[in-house]
N, C-alpha and C positions, 0 to 999 in steps of 0.2 A: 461444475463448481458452484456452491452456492453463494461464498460470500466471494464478491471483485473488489481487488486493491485498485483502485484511482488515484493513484499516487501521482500518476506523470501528468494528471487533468490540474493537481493541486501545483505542481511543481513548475506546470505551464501558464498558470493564472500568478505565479510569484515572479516568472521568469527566472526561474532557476532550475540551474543546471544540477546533476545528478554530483560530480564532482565538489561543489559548492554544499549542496545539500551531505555529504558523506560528508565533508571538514566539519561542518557544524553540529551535525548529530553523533560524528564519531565512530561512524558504522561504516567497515568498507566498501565501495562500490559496488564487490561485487555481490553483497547481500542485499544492500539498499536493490540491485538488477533483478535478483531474484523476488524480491517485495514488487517492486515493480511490473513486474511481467505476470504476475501471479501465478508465481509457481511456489512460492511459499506455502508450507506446509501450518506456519505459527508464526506469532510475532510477540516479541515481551514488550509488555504494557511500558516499561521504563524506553526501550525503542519508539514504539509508541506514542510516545507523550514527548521523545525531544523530537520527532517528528513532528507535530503540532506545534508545539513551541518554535520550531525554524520557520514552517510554513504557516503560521497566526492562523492555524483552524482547529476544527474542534475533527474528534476521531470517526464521524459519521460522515465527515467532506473527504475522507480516504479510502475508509469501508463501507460494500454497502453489500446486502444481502437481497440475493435473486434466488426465487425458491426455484426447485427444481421441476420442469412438468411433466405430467404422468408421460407421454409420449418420450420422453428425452432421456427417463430410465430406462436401464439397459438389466432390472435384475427381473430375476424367476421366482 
């Protein structure tokens, strides 16, 4: 995967809990879990942005993009 969600890095430097964090952005747990774990497929910028807005960062302290290396691909 190339882009990692660091959500639980942002969420443990707020000391907040995932529970807390889903009250406030309005997103239920178990999507916020699936953001979190990075299994997320997308995420909507409006998600997005009341995430920031909870946790006072900007959207690059969440996301972060690791290219893939050539040994690590698996295609033909």
């Amino acid at each position: 995967m190339a882009i990692i969600v660091n959500l639980d890095v942002m969420m443990a430097k707020r000391k907040m809990s995932l529970g807390e964090l889903s009250q406030r952005v309005d997103v239920t747990m178990a999507n916020l879990s699936i953001l979190k774990n990075n299994k997320a497929k997308a995420v909507r910028f409006s998600t997005l942005e009341a995430i920031c807005k909870a946790l006072d960062c900007q959207p690059g302290d969440i996301l972060e993009f690791v290219p893939d290396t050539e040994n690590g691909k698996g295609g033909n």
